[in-house]
NUVOBA-733298 format. One record per residue (C-alpha): x, y, z; residue in one letter. Coordinates in steps of 0.02 Angstrom, whole numbers, padded with zeros to 5 digits, always signed. Each point is the difference from the previous one (the first is absolute). Layout:
! residues N
XYZA
...
This chain:
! residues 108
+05773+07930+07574X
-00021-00169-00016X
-00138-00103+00106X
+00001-00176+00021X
-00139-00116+00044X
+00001-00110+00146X
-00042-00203-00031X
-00165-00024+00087X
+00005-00022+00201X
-00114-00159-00015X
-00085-00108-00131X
-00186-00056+00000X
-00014-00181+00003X
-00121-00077-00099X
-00015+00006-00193X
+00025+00153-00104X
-00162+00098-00021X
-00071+00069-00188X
-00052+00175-00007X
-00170-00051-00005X
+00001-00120+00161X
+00090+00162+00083X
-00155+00120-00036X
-00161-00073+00020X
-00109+00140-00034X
-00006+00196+00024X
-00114+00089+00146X
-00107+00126-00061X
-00067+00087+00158X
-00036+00200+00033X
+00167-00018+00107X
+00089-00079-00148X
-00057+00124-00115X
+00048+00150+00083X
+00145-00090+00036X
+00042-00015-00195X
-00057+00186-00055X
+00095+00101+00154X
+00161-00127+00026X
+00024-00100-00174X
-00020-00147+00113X
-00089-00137-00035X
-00069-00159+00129X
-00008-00179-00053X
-00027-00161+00084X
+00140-00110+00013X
+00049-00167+00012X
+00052-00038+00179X
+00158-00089-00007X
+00071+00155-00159X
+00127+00104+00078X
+00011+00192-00040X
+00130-00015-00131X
-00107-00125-00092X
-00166+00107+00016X
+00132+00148-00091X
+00037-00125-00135X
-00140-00050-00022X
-00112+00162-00015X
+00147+00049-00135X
-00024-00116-00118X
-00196-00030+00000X
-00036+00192-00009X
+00189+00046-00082X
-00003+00141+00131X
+00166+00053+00112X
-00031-00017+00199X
+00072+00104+00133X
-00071-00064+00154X
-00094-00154+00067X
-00075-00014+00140X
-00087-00166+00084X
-00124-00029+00138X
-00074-00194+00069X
-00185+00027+00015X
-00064-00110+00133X
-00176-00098-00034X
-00149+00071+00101X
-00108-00100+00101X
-00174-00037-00102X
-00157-00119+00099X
-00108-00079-00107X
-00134-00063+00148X
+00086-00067+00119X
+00151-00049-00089X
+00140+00118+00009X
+00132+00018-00124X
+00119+00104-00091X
+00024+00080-00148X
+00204-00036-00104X
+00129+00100+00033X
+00060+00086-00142X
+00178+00128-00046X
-00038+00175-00068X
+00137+00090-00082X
+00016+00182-00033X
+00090+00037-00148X
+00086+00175-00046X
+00048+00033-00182X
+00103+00140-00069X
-00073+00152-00065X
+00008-00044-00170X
-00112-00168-00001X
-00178-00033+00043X
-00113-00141+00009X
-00187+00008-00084X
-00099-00121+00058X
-00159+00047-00079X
């Protein structure tokens, strides 16, 4: 059976992103971690305006690893005071990526 690919829905406007303006840096949290030992999953912030296709092509290529699944979340700022001026922290994009059972990341 032959499958055939769809052309994209929509394009992102704006210049074309590198892989390393796509991933800014990995999270290393307990959540993460468990997250990466149980599920092969790994979590990495994100540039903003990258686009879940993009974050798949890019993970590939920096860490030459095959992805299954990404998954994407906007994290809103919190509120921080600093006496009495009140502010707010960036927002920021965290994206959960799944690889296949064959690949893994090390970090350390």
């Amino acid at each position: 059976m032959v499958t055939l690919r769809r052309a994209p829905a929509y394009t992102r406007k704006g210049p074309p992103l590198d892989p390393h303006q796509v991933v800014v840096r990995p999270l290393i949290t307990e959540k993460a971690t468990h997250l990466s030992e149980r599920h092969n999953a790994y979590t990495f912030e994100v540039n903003p305006l990258a686009g879940k296709t993009e974050i798949k092509a890019a993970v590939e290529t920096l860490f030459n690893v095959k992805v299954r699944d990404v998954r994407t979340q906007n994290r809103k700022g919190k509120l921080r005071r600093v006496r009495l001026q009140q502010g707010r922290t960036r927002g920021w994009k965290k994206a959960i990526v799944a690889l296949h059972d064959d690949y893994r990341i090390d970090f350390y």
